[in-house]
N, C-alpha and C positions, 0 to 999 in steps of 0.2 A: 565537704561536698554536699549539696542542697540534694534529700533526696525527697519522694512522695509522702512521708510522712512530715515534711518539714509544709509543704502546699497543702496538707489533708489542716493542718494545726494552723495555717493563717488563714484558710478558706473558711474554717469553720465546718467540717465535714469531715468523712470517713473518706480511708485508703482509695476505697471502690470507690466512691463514687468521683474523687480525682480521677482516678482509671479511666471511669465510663466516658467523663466530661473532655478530658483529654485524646481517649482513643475515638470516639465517637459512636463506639460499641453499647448497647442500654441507654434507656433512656431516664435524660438528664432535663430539669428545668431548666426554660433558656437564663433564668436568673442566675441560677447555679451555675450554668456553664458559664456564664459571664465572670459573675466570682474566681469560682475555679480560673479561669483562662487570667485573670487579671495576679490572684496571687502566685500562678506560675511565673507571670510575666516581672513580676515584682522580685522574687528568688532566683528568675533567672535559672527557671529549672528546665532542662530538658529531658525530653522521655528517651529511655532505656530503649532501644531498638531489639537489643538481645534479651532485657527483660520481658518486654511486649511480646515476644518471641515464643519464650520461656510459658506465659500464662495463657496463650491463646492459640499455641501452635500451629502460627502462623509468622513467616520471614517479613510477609509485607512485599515481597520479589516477585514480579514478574516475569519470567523467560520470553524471552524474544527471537526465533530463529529465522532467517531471510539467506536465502541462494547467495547473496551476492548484495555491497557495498557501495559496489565501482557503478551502477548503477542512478540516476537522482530521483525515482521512480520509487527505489526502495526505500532511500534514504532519506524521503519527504513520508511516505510511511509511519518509521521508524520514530518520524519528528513529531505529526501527530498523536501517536501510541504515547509515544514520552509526555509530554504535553497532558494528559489527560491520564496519566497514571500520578505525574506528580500533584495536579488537582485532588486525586483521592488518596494522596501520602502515600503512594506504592513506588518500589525504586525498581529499575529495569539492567536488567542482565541481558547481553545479547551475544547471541551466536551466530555466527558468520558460516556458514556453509559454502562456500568459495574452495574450500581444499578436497571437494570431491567428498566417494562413497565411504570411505575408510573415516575420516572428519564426522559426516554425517551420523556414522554406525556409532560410533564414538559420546557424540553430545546426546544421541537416544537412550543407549543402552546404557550410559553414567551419565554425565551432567546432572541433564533435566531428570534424574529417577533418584536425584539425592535429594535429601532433604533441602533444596537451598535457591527453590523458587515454589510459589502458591500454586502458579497456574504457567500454562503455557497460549503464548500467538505465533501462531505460524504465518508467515508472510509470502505469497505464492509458491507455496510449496506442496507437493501431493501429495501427502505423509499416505505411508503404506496400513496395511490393517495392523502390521504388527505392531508400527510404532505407534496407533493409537489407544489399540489394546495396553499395550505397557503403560504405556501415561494414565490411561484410565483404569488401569488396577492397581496404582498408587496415590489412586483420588484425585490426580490431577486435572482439574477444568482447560480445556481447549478450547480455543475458539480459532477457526482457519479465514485468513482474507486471500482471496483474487479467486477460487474455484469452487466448487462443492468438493466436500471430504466424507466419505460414507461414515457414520455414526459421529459425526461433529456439527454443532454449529457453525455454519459458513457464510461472510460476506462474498457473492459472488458479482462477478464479472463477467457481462455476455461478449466475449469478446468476438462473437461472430456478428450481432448486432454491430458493435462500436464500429468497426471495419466499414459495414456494410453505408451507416450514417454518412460517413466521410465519401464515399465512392458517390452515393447518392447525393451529396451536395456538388459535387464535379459534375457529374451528367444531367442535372437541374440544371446547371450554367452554360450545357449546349458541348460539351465533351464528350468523346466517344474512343480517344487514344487513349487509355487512363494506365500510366505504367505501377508497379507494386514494389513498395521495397520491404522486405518482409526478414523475418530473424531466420537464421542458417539453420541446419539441420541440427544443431549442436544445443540452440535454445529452446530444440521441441521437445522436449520432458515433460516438467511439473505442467498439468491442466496442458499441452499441445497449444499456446497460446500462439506462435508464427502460424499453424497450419489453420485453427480458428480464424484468426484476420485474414489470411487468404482465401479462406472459404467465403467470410462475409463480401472480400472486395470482388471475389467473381462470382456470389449469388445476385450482386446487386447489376452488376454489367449485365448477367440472360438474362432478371427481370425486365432487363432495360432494350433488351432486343439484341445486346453486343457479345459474340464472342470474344472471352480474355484471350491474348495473345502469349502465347507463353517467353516470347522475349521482350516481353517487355515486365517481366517478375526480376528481381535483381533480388539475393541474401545478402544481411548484414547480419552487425553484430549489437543493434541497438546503440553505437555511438553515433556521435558527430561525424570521426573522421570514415567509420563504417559507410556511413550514407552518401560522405563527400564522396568515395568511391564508385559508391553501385551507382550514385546519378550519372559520375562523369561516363558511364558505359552506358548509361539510357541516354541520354542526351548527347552525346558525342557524336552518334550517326546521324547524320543527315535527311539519309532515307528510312530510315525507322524511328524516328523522335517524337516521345507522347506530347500531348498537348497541356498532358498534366501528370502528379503522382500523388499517391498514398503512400506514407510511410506507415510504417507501424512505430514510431514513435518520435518524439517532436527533436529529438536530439538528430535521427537522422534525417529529418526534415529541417531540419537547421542546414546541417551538411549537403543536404541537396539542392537548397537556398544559392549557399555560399556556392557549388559548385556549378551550377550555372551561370553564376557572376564571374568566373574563372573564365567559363566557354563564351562572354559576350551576350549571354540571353538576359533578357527582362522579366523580373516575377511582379508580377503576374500574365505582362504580354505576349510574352512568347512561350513561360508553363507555368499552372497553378499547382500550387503543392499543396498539401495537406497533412500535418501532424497527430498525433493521437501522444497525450497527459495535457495539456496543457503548462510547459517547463515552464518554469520561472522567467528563461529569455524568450519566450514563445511573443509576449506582447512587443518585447523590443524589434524582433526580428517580422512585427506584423504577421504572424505565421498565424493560419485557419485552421482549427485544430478542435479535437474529440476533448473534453475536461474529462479528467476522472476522479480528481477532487483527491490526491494520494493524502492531505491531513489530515480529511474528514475521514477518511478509508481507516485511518490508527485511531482517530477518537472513534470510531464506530465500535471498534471492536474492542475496547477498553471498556467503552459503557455495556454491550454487551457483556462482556466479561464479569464486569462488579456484580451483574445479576448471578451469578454464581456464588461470588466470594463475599459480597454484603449478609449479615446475618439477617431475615425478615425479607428477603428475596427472593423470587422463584427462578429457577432458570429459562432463558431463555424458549420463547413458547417455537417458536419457529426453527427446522433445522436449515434452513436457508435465504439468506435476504441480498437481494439483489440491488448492487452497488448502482447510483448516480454515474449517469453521463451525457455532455449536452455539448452540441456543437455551435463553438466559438467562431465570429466569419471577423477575418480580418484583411489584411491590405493583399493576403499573400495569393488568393483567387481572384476570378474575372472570367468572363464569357472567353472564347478560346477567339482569337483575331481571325478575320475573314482569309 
């Protein structure tokens, strides 16, 4: 078996400086590192992951914990985050918080406090003082996306803005029915991110002169068929049907789409709808929608991150930076018909 001392001897070089050239730890001449890289490639040698381990105490792992899977919000995150951990040869471990507080208590109090990840991302999650404390008294680097975390580095999300953005692109277009479909009371935890978007979508109607109407707010569950539902109850009456809506997320604005194509109505003639992430089928379904850019959101916080774990980096100067978002106008708006 070809090990470092077999690439130290056709490189023309010392153990260490294979090491450096390889892990990209010290610095190496880029001639050397070329050498170096060439007689690995020549051996066919590859690096010890447990040895690397062993000399640097360090796994190389990042812990990745997110609420939830079922999600494509979280799971373009995720893809992100991956994405730009394997650019800087880090592998990702990921915990799925989906099984509740017991789950949760669990991947705090053991998982992540074993030796068997660098650092930890938290993915709109609120973490408690306790669990930051613990992570950060086992020297663990954190870095939090979607809210502020008190004593972490956080990508944040205004999610009272984003809301407000979308509502105020409907009432620029001459609407004043504007209905809300918003997450249940079941998704108001981590950062209160439903009661956030609803605050934005009726700060922006009294700056506009309109009081919100309270039936025209309809709870989901962030799906498709969540939204198919709460539209067909806003749209179904006759005598109370907005001329438009704000989802709070593009899946149920998909579903709101589709369910006024169910009822006979035209999107955008008879009601304009509105998305928040920008999904993936957001362009096919022409849907008008808030970006929030969920890949750049996981590279954001990865390159944050390395400023912790790269040796010759300082951390993070800021404890808060506020995430990108920019509204997309597509086929799915229109001035509201006379």
């Amino acid at each position: 078996m070809v090990g470092i001392d077999d690439v130290a001897r056709l490189a023309g070089v010392s153990t260490a400086t294979v090491s450096r050239a390889l892990s990209g730890r010290g610095y190496v001449s880029d001639a050397t590192r070329v050498k170096v890289a060439q007689a690995a490639h020549d051996l066919d040698y590859v690096v010890s992951s447990n040895a690397s381990s062993l000399a640097s105490g360090r796994t190389r792992n990042v812990g990745v914990v997110v609420p939830s899977l079922n999600h494509w919000f979280f799971a373009s995150v995720i893809e992100g985050a991956e994405r730009a951990l394997l650019r800087h040869g880090y592998d990702l471990t990921l915990y799925n918080l989906t099984g509740g507080g017991e789950e949760r208590k669990s991947v705090f109090d053991h998982f992540l406090l074993r030796q068997r990840v660098d650092a930890v991302i938290a993915i709109g999650l609120e973490l408690t003082e306790a669990e930051v404390s613990s992570l950060h008294a086992m020297g663990k680097p954190l870095i939090g996306v979607g809210g502020a975390i008190a004593g972490v580095f956080s990508l944040t999300m205004d999610d009272v803005a984003v809301t407000r953005l979308a509502t105020e692109h409907l009432l620029s277009l001459g609407h004043t029915r504007i209905a809300h479909i918003g997450g249940g009371a079941e998704f108001d935890l981590d950062f209160h991110l439903p009661s956030n978007r609803r605050i934005g979508y009726e700060a922006a109607l009294r700056d506009a002169g309109v009081e919100p109407d309270p039936a025209l707010y309809r709870p989901a569950d962030f799906t498709l068929p969540g939204g198919y539902e709460a539209a067909k109850q806003l749209l179904g009456n006759p005598h109370n049907r907005p001329t438009a809506i704000v989802a709070s997320s593009d899946e149920m604005a998909i579903g709101s789409i589709l369910a006024a194509r169910d009822l006979g109505l035209h999107v955008p003639h008879d009601v304009s709808i509105v998305g928040i992430d920008d999904h993936d089928l957001a362009a096919f379904f022409g849907l008008t929608t808030v970006a929030q850019f969920p890949l750049r959101q996981g590279e954001q916080a990865v390159e944050a991150l390395m400023e912790y774990l790269e040796p010759g980096k300082d951390e993070p100067a800021s404890a808060g930076v506020p995430l990108p978002y920019e509204l997309i106008v597509r086929s799915s708006t229109a001035r509201p018909s006379p």
